[in-house]
C-alpha positions as CSV (number, residue, x, y, z in Angstrom):
1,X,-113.5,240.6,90.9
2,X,-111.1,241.3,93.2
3,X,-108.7,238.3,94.8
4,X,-109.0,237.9,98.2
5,X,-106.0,236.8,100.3
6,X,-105.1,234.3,102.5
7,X,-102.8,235.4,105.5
8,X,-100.8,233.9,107.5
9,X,-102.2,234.6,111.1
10,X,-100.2,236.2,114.1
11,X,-100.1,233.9,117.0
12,X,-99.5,234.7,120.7
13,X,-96.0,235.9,121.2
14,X,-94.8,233.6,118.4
15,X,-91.7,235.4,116.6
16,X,-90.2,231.9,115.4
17,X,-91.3,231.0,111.9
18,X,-94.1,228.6,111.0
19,X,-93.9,225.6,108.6
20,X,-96.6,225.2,105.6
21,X,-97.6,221.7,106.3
22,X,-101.0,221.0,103.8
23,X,-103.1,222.4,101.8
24,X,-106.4,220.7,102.4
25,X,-107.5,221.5,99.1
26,X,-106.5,221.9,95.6
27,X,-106.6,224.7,93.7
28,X,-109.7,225.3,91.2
29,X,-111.7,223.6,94.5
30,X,-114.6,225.3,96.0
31,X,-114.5,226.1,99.9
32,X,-116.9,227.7,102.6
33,X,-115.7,230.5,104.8
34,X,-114.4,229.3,107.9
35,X,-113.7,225.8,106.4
36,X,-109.7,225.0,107.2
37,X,-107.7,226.2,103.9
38,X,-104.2,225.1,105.1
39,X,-102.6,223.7,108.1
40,X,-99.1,225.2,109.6
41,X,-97.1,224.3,112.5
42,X,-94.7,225.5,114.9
43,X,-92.4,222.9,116.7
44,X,-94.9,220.3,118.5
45,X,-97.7,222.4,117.2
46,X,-99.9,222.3,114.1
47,X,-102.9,223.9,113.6
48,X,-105.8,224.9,111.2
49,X,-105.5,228.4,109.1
50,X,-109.8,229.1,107.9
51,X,-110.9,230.6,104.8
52,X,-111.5,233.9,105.3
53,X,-114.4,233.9,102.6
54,X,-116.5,231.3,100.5
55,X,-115.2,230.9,96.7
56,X,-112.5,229.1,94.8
57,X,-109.1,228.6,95.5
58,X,-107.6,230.6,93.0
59,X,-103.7,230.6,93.6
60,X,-101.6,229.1,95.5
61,X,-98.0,231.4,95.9
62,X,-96.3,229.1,99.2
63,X,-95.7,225.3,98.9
64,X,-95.2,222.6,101.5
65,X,-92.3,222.9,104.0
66,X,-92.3,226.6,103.2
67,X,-91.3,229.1,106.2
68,X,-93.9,231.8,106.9
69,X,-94.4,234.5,109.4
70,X,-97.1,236.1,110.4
71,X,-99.3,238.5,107.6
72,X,-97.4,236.2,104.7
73,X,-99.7,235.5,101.7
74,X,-100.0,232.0,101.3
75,X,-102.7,231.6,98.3
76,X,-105.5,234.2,96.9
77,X,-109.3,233.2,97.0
78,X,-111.9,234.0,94.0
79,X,-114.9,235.0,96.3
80,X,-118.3,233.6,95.2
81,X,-120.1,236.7,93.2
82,X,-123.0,237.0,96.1
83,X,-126.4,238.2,95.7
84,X,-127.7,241.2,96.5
85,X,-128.7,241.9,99.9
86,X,-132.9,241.8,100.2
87,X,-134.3,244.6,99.5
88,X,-136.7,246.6,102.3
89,X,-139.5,243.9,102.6
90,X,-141.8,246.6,102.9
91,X,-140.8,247.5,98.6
92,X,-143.4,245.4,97.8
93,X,-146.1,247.1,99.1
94,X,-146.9,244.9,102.2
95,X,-146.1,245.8,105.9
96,X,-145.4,249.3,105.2
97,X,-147.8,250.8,107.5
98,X,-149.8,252.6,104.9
99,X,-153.1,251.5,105.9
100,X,-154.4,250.4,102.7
């Protein structure tokens, strides 16, 4: 299965670089999409960086104090293996309109 990064966002006109300040979990941990992965910061800013999908936290390839710009890979996600999408409900014979 295919890793899934995590990217540095691009914020508003921000050209300085960012500061890695915590990783909010570990990696082997389990974590929802949209729950807050990392926090970065910008001089008298710091803010929340969400997982982009639900799964493990694989790797982690930046370290506290780290610089980063924006579209840097900080870490790599195993996504959890998902089921397959419901079929038709109508496959199973009811609600099809048949009549019978």
């Amino acid at each position: 299965m295919e890793l899934i990064p995590i990217v540095v966002p691009s914020i508003d006109h921000q050209s300085e670089p960012m500061t890695l300040c915590n990783w909010l979990i570990d990696c082997g941990e389990r974590i929802d999409r949209g729950e807050d992965i990392l926090e970065i910061s910008l001089p008298g800013i710091v803010w929340d960086v969400p997982s982009p999908v639900s799964g493990q936290l694989d790797r982690i390839a930046r370290g506290i104090s780290d610089r980063l710009l924006p579209g840097d890979i900080c870490g790599w996600i195993r996504p959890d293996i998902e089921p397959p999408a419901d079929e038709d409900r109508s496959a199973n014979g009811r609600g099809t309109g048949s009549g019978s």
